[in-house]
C-alpha positions, 0 to 999 in steps of 0.5 A, spaced: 302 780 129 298 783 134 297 781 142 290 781 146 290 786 150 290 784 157 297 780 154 300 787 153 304 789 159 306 796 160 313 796 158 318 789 159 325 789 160 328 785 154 335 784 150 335 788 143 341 788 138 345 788 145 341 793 148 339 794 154 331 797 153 323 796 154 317 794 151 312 799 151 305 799 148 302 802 141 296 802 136 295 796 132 291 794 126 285 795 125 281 793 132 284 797 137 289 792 139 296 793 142 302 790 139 309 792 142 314 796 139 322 796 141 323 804 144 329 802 142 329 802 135 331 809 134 337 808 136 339 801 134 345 799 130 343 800 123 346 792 122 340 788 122 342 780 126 337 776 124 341 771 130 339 777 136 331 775 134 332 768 136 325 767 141 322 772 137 318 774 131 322 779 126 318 783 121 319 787 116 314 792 116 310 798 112 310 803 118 308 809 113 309 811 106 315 810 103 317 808 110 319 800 112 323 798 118 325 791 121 321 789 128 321 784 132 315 783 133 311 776 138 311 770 135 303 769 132 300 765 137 293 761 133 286 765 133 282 759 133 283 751 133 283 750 125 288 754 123 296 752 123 303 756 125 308 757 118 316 758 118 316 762 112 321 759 107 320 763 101 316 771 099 316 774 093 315 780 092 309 782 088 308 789 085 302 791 090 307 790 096 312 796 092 305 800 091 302 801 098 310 802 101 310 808 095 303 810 095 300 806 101 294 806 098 291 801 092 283 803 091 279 802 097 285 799 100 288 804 104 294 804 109 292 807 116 297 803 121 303 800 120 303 792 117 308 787 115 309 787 108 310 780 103 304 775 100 307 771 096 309 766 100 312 759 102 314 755 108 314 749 114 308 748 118 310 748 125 305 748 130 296 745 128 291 747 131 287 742 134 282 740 129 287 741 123 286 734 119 290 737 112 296 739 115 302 735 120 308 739 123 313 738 117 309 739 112 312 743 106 306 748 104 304 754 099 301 759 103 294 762 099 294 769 102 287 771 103 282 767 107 275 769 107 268 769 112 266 764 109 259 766 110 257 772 105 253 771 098 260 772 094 264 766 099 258 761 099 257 762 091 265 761 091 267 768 089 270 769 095 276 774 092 270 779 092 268 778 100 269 784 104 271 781 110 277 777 107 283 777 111 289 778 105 296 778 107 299 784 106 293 788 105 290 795 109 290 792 116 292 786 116 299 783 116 303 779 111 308 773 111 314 777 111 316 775 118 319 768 121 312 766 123 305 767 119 299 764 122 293 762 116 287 758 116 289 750 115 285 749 109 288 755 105 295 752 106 297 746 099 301 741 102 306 741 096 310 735 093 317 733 095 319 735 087 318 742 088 323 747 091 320 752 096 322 757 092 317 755 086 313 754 091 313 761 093 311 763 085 304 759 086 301 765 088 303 770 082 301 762 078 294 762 081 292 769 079 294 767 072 289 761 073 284 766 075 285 771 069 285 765 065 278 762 069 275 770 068 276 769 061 273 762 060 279 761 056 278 754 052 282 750 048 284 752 040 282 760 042 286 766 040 289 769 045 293 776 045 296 778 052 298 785 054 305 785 057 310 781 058 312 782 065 310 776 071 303 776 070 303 776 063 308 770 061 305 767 066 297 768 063 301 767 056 304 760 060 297 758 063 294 759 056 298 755 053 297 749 058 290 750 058 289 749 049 290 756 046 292 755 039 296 761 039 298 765 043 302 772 043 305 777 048 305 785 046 310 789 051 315 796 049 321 792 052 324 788 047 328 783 053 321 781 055 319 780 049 325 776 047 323 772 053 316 771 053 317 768 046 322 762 049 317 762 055 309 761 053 308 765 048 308 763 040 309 770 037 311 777 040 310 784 039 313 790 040 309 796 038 311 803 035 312 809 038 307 814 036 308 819 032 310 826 033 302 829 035 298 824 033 292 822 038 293 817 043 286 813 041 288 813 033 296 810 034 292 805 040 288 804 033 292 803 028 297 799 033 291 794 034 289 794 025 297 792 025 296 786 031 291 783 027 294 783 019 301 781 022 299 775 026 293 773 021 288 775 027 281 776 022 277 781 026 282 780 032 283 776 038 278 773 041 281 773 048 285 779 050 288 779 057 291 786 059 296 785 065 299 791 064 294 797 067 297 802 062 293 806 058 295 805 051 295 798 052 287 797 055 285 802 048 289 796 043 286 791 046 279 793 046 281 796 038 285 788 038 278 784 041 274 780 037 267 781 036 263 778 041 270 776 044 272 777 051 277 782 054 280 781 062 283 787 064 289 784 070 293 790 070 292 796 074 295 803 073 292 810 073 285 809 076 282 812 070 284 812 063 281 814 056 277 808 054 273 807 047 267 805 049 263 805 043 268 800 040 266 796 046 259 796 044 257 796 037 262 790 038 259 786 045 265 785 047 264 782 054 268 785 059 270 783 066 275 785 072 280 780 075 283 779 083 286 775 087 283 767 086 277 763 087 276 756 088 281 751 085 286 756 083 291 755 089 290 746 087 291 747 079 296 753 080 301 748 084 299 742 079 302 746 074 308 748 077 309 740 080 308 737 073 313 742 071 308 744 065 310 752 067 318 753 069 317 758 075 324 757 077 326 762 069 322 767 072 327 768 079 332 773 077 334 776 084 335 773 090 336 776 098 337 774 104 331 776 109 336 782 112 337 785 105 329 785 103 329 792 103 335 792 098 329 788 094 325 792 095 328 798 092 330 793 086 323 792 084 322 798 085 328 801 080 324 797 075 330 796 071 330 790 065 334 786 066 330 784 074 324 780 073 322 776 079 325 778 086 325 773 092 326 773 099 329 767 103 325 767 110 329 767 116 334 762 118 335 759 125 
């Protein structure tokens, strides 16, 4: 996190890794504020101890693109008297936190300084502010990333995930919960119940972007639901559509193990799409992919909710080809930010067409009911687990993209 000037001193002699060296002022985030920085770093050994950081704050940081390191950082001290200090217990590894390491850059978002990775998070509260009534010390909580002003027309009209001046972990400027301490907004923390694990705790985040695809989509019960890609985002939509009263359900991917899982998951029916033909135009295969959805799960004129989680561009045209007339299509996923789109087909159609982001009201608490009452089993999504010293080995798992990974997960640091 980041220091107040007058707190900075110029440079301070400290212990690193066994080092004798020197704390020297750098530029912060977005205020112009200072943080410190080890000069040290250049030359320290390439073990990382967790155990060397005892009074400190270690983090995993985006320095730049493609460019991640471990620092220790000050331990968060609390921005106001309403907030609470978290021990970290458990982090997910979400598909934005590959994109900014990679591209450092998702749409307006842009990455100019160095921020600690990770959202996705769990953890212990060990420190309230004074006018903090929700929480206690102890307390096990899933932490909600993203804390808004609270006073723009988007935050009072309870569409905060559209507010401008949202403080969002891991997100182009501000901090995320990668470290051992993370300070957040009390009310933005979900004291969770002693049944559920920290890990599955941690998964209410990707839980609670699945509610909120479902809320866009003013999903109902006894609806048809077809659900583009079967990756966490999707089995968990497919999980949520199930929950909410969805008579059928189906997920659509090109990778057969997903589908194979999805179908033991939430979905009811799975499909796998062929692969286009030698010189046939894209935009006619997407076509003919959504004719043969529609007569191989007895769809009539087609679904009546679509939810794209993939932001693959063949995907985006079946769905809209797939969607029912006067039926709602969700796009989730994102990809390249511009694709080949059949306009008219969503026109002469008057398919209702929405964006969804993050989460708005009620999401965290229904994602963690969910999760509690053991009506969606996150642990299945967890494939691959790491110890806080190893997050760059997940990192470069989850990037890798390979089949058999699915969820990663990276335990908080151990005292």
């Amino acid at each position: 996190m980041v220091s107040s000037p007058q707190n900075v001193k110029g440079t301070e002699k400290h212990s690193f890794l066994g080092h004798d060296c020197e704390w020297v002022p750098r530029s912060g985030p977005s205020l112009a504020v200072l943080a410190r920085q080890c000069v040290c770093q250049a030359t320290a050994p390439d073990a990382f101890r967790v155990a060397d950081y005892v009074d400190q704050n270690p983090s995993f940081v985006l320095r730049a693109v493609k460019d991640v390191a471990f620092e220790d950082r000050e331990i968060p001290k609390l921005r106001d008297e309403h907030e609470v200090r978290v021990q970290i217990a458990q982090t997910g590894i979400c598909g934005s936190d590959v994109h900014y390491w990679q591209r450092g850059r998702i749409g307006d978002f842009t990455l100019r300084s160095p921020i600690v990775l990770g959202h996705e998070s769990s953890g212990t509260v060990v420190e309230v502010g004074g006018a903090v009534k929700n929480l206690k010390q102890g307390d096990r909580v899933a932490i909600e990333p993203g804390v808004p002003c609270r006073r723009c027309s988007y935050c009072r009209g309870g569409e905060y995930n559209l507010c401008n001046d949202t403080i969002f972990a891991a997100t182009p400027p501000w901090d995320g919960t990668l470290a051992k301490f993370y300070t957040v907004a009390s009310d933005y923390c979900y004291k969770i119940p002693d049944s559920m694990s920290m890990e599955e705790a941690a998964m209410v985040e990707p839980t609670a972007v699945a509610v909120q695809i479902a809320k866009v989509a003013d999903l109902r019960a006894n609806q048809t639901v077809l659900v583009f890609g079967c990756g966490p985002i999707g089995v968990l939509c497919q999980a949520v559509a199930k929950a909410y009263g969805a008579r059928k359900v189906i997920g659509v991917d090109i990778v057969k193990s997903r589908l194979d899982f999805a179908k033991s998951y939430g979905a009811d029916a799975v499909f796998l799409p062929p692969k286009p033909d030698q010189g046939v135009d894209p935009m006619e295969h997407s076509e003919k992919v959504a004719a043969m959805i529609k007569k191989e799960f007895d769809l009539g004129e087609g679904a009546e909710v679509v939810l794209e989680c993939t932001g693959a561009e063949q995907s985006i045209q079946t769905g809209i080809f797939a969607a029912k007339k006067g039926g709602t299509y969700v796009q989730a996923g994102m990809g390249k930010e511009n694709v080949l789109f059949p306009i008219t087909t969503a026109c002469i159609r008057a398919l209702n067409i929405r964006g969804s982001i993050r989460y708005t009201k009620a999401c965290y608490p229904d994602a963690v009911e969910l999760v509690a009452s053991g009506k969606i089993d996150v642990k299945r999504l967890i494939t691959n687990r790491f110890k806080f010293e190893e997050a760059e080995k997940a990192f470069e798992l989850v990037k890798a993209g390979r089949e058999d990974v699915f969820k990663v997960i990276i335990e908080g640091v151990q005292d």
